[in-house]
C-alpha positions in Angstrom: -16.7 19.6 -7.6 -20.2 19.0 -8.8 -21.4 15.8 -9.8 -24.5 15.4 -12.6 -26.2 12.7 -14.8 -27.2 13.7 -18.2 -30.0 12.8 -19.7 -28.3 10.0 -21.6 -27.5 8.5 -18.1 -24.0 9.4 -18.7 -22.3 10.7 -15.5 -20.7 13.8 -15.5 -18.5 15.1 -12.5 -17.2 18.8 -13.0 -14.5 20.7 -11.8 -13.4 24.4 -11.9 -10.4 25.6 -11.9 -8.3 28.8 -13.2 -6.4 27.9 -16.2 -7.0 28.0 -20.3 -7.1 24.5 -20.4 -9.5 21.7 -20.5 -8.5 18.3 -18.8 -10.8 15.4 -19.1 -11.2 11.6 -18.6 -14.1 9.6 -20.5 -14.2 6.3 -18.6 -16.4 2.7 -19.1 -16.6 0.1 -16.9 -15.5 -2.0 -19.3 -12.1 -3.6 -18.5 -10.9 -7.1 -18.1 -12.6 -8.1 -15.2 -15.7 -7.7 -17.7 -13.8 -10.3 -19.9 -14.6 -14.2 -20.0 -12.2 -17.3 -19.7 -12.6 -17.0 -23.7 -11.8 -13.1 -23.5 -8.7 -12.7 -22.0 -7.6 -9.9 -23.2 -10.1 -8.6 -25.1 -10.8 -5.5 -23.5 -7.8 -4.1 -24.4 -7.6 -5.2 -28.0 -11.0 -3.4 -27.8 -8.8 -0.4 -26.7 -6.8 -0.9 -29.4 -9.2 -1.0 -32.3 -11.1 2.3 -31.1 -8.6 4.2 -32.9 -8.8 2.7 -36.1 -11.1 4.8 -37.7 -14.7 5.9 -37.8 -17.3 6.4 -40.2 -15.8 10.1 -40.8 -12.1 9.5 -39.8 -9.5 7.4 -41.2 -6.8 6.3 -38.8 -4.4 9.0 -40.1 -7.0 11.3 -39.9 -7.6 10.7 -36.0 -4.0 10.7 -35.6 -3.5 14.3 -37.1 -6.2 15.5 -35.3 -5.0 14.3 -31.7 -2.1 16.4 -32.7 -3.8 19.6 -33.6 -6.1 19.4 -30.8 -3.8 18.2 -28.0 -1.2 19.1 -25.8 -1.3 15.6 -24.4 -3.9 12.1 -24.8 -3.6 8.7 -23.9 -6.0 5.6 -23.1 -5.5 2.9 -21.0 -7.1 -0.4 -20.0 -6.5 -1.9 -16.2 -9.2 -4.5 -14.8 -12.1 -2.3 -14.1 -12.2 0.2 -16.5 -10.8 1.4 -19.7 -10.3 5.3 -20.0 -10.1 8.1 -22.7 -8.2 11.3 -21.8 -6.3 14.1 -22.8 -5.7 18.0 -22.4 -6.3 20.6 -24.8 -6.4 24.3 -24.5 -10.3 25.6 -23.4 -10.9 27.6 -26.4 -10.1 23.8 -28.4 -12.3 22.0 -25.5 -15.8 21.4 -28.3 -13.7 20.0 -31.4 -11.1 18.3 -28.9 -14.1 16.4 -27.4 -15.8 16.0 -30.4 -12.8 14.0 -31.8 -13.1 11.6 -29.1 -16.7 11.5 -28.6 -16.7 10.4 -32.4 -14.0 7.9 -31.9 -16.0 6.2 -28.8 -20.0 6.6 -30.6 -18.8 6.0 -34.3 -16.0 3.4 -34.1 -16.1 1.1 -37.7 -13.7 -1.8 -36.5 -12.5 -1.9 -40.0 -11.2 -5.5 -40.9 -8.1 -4.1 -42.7 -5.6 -3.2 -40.2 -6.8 -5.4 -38.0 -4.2 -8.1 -38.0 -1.6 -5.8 -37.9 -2.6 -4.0 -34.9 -3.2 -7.7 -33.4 0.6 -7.9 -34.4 1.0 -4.2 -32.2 -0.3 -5.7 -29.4 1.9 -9.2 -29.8 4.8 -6.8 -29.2 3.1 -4.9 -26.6 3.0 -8.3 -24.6 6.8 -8.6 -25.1 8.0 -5.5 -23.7 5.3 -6.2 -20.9 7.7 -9.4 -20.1 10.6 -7.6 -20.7 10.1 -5.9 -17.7 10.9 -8.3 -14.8 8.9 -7.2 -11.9 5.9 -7.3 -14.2 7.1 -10.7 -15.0 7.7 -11.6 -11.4 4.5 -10.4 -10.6 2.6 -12.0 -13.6 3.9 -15.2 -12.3 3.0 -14.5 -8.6 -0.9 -13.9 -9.5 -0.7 -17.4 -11.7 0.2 -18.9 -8.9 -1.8 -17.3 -6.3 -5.3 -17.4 -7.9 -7.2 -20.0 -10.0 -10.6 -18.1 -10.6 -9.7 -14.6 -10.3 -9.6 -12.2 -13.7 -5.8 -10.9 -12.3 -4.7 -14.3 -12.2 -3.4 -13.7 -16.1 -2.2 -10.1 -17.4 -4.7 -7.4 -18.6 -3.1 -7.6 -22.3 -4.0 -11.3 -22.5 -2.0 -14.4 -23.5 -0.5 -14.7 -27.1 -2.7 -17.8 -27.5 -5.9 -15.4 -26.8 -4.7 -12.4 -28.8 -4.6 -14.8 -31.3 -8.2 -16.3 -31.5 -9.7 -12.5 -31.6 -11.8 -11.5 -34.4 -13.4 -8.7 -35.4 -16.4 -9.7 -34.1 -15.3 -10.4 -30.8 -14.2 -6.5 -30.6 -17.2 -5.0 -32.0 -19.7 -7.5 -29.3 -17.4 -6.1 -26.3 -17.4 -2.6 -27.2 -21.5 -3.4 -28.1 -22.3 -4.6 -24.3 -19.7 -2.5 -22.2 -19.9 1.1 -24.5 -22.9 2.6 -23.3 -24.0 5.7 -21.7 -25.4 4.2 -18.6 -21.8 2.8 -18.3 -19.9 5.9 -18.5 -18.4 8.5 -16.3 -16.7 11.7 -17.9 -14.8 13.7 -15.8 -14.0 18.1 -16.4 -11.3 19.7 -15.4 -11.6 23.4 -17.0 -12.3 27.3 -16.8 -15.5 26.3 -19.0 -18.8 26.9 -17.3 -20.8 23.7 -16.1 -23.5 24.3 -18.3 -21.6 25.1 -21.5 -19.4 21.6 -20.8 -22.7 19.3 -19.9 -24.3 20.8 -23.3 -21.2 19.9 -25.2 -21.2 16.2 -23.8 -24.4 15.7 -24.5 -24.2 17.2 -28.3 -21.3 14.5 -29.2 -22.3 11.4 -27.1 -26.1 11.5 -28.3 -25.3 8.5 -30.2 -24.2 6.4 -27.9 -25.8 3.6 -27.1 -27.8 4.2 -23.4 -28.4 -0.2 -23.1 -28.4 -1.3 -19.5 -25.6 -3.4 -18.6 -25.4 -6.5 -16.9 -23.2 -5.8 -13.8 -21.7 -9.1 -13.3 -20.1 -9.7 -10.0 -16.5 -9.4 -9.6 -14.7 -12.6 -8.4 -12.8 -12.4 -5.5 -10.5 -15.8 -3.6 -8.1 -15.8 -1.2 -4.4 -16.3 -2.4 -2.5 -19.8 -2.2 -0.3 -18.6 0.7 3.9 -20.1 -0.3 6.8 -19.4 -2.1 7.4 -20.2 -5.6 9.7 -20.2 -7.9 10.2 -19.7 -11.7 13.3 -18.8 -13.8 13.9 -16.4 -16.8 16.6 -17.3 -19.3 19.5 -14.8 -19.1 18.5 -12.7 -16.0 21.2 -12.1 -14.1 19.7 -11.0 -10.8 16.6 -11.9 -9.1 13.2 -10.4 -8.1 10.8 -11.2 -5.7 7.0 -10.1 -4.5 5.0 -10.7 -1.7 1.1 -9.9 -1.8 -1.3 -10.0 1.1 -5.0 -9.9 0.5 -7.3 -6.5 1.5 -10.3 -7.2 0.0 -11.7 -7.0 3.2 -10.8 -4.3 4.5 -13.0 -1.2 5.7 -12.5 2.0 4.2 -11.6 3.3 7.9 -8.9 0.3 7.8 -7.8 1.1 3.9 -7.0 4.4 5.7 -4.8 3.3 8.2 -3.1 0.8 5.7 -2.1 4.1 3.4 -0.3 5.6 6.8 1.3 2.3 7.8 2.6 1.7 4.8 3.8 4.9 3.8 6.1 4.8 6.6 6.3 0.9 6.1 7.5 0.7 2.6 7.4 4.3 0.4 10.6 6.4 0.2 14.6 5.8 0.9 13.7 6.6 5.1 10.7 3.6 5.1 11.3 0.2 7.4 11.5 -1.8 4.7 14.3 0.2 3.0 16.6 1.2 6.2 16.4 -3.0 7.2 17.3 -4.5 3.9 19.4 -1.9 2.4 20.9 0.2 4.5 21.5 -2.1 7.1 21.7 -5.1 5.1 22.5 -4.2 1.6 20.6 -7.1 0.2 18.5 -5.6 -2.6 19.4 -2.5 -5.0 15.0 -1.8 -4.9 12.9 -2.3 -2.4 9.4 -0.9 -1.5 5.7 -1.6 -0.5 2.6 -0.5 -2.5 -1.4 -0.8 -2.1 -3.3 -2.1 -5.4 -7.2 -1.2 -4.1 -8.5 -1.6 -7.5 -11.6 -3.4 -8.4 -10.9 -6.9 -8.7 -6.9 -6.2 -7.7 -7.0 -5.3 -3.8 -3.6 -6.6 -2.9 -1.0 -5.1 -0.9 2.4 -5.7 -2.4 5.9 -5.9 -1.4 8.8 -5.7 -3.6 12.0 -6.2 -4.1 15.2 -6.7 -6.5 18.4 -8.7 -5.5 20.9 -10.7 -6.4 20.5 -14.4 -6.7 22.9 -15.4 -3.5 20.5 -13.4 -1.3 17.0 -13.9 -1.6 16.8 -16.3 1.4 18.4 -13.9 3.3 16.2 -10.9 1.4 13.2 -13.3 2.7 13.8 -13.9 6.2 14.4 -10.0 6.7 10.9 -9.2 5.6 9.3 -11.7 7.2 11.0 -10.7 10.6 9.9 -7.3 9.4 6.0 -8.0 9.3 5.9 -10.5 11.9 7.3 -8.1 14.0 4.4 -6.1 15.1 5.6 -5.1 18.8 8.9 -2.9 16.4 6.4 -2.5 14.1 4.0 -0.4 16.6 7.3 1.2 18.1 7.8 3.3 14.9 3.5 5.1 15.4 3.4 7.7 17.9 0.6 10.6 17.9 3.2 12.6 16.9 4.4 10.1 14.3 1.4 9.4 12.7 0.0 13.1 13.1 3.8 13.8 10.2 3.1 10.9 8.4 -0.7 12.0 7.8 0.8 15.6 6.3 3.0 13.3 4.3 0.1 11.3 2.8 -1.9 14.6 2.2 0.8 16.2 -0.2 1.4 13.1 -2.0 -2.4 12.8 -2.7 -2.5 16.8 -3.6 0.6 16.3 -5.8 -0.6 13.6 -7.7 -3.8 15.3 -8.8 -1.9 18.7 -9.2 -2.0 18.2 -13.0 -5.7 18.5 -14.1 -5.5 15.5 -16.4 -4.2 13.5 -13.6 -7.5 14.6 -11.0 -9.7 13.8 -14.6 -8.3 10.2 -14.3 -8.5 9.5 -10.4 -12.3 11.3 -10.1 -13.4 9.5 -13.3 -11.7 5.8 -12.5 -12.7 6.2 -8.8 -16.3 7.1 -9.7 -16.4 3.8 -11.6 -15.0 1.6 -9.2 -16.2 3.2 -5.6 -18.7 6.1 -6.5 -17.3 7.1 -3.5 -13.9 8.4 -2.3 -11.4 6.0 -1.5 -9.6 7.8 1.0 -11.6 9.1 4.3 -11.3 10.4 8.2 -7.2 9.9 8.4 -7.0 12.7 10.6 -8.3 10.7 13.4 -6.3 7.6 13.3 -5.3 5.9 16.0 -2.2 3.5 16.8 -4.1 0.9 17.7 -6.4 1.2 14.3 -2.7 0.9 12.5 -1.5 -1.8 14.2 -5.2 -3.8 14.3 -5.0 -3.2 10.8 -1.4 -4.9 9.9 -2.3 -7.8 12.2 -5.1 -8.4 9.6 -2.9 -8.1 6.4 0.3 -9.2 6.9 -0.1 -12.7 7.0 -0.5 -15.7 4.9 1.4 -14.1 2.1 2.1 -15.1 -1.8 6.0 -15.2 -2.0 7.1 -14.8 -5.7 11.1 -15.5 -6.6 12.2 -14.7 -10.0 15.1 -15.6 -11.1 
């Protein structure tokens, strides 16, 4: 994997690889941590209106291209970024990337269609509550944070959506579109030299303005339980999060092989005490948000109403437990449980389009990897490590 910056101060980070076909993420550091008290939401409306049409390009137009060009595209917004990417056969690669570099550099934020895609993204918000663990944890971060970005969801409030005009869209995408905030990411067959002369054909008109890199705002959580009720849900979820924003890349390490032992897969701790043994919840299962501007450590699960308390004092004997905790690491143990973490981290980068997203979004959060010396960790780093997370939780029940 080679890494370069064009002379547009775009970054470009290239890999090789033996198929006919071109992965590739275009990233900016421009999600909603970028956003103001007054923006909430915006980034991804900005998401939104890209597609609209360009000064070439009608909507339809962009729409049947994707499909010509494509095998498979998508964008996204999450708190620090806001990514482009699809997959297109090699030979396709120039006009495939062409239709996206004209969609980023030549965006017209047309004002018709505008309030019906606001509309779109109304019922976006919808299914997002819909979906009770997002709800669950939605109200969790309300709750745990009063100056954090995460402490409302990335799609906004219906109240924001609301007050966004087209002006609002075109200033974001203005300040946060630029080359000097941008990381593209290759997965092909292509030669370096043909790819990085292809980038830098179609993105030539983007703007290269610096930036202001505003600081991301971090607080501890309001450790507690809360509750909150949704009409007609008939069972109950509940979330716990622990703060890591603290935590050392060498100790982010040995968090990934606690916890997949902890809380990933039908054989983890968390699973065998509260289902198998128990049978108090259906789901259950631990995960690791090390995002910018996220860095929590998460623990959820879904039961019925009658048994959260008991679904509650289970995981908390669980994590306060550390003397059973440190009786499930071993050399041996840990040395399984690091082969574990390795083919999980190879299978979810085996699709190209998948490594374009993790290189490119990692690049823009870390420009480092995330991940480092786990074939050396000790016991004692695991359990030093839990002893510093696992406490002072946010205990979300919905209901």
């Amino acid at each position: 994997m080679k890494k370069i910056q064009l002379d547009n101060g775009i970054k470009l980070i290239y890999h090789k690889v033996n198929r006919n076909i071109t992965s590739f993420c275009i990233g900016f550091n421009a999600g909603a941590c970028k956003e103001t008290e007054k923006e909430i939401g915006l980034s991804h409306v900005v998401e939104h209106m890209i597609f609209k049409g360009t000064k070439k390009r009608s909507e339809f137009e962009i729409n049947e291209c994707f499909d010509e060009l494509y095998g498979f595209n998508n964008a996204m917004t999450n708190f620090p970024y806001a990514i482009y990417y699809g997959t297109t056969l090699s030979e396709n690669f120039e006009a495939a990337f062409e239709l996206y570099s004209d969609i980023l550099v030549n965006p017209t934020f047309m004002e018709a269609g505008f309030e019906e895609e606001i509309n779109v993204i109304l019922e976006e918000l919808k299914e997002w509550k819909d979906d009770n663990f997002q709800f669950c944890e939605d109200e969790m971060l309300k709750n745990a944070f009063k100056k954090r970005r995460i402490k409302e969801g990335i799609i906004g409030t219906v109240e924001s959506i609301k007050t966004f005009k087209r002006d609002d869209v075109e200033s974001f995408y203005n300040k946060y579109y630029t080359s000097k905030n941008c990381v593209i990411c290759v997965v092909t067959n292509l030669e370096l030299e043909l790819v990085a002369q292809i980038i830098e054909k179609y993105m030539n008109g983007i703007s290269n303005s610096n930036v202001e890199n505003n600081v991301v705002i971090y607080e501890n959580n309001k450790a507690g339980i809360f509750e909150s009720h949704k009409e007609g849900m008939q069972g109950a979820k509940l979330q716990y999060i622990f703060d890591i924003q603290n935590l050392s890349n060498r100790e982010l390490s040995a968090l990934k092989i606690f916890n997949l032992k902890f809380g990933e897969g039908t054989s983890s701790i968390l699973y065998d005490e509260i289902r198998t043994k128990k049978g108090l919840a259906y789901e259950v299962f631990s995960k690791i948000k090390y995002e910018e501007g996220i860095k929590l450590f998460t623990i959820c699960a879904g039961t019925s109403k009658e048994n959260v308390e008991k679904a509650i004092k289970i995981i908390n004997n669980v994590i306060n437990s550390y003397d059973t905790l440190e009786a499930y690491f071993n050399d041996e143990t840990i040395g399984k449980i690091i082969k574990r973490l390795k083919l999980k981290d190879e299978l979810a980068v085996e699709k190209s389009i998948e490594l374009a997203k993790k290189v490119s979004t990692n690049e823009i959060m870390f420009g480092i990897p995330v991940l480092e010396n786990i074939d050396n960790i000790t016991k004692d780093e695991i359990i030093d490590t839990i002893k510093k997370v696992l406490n002072k939780p946010t205990i979300q029940i919905l209901s």
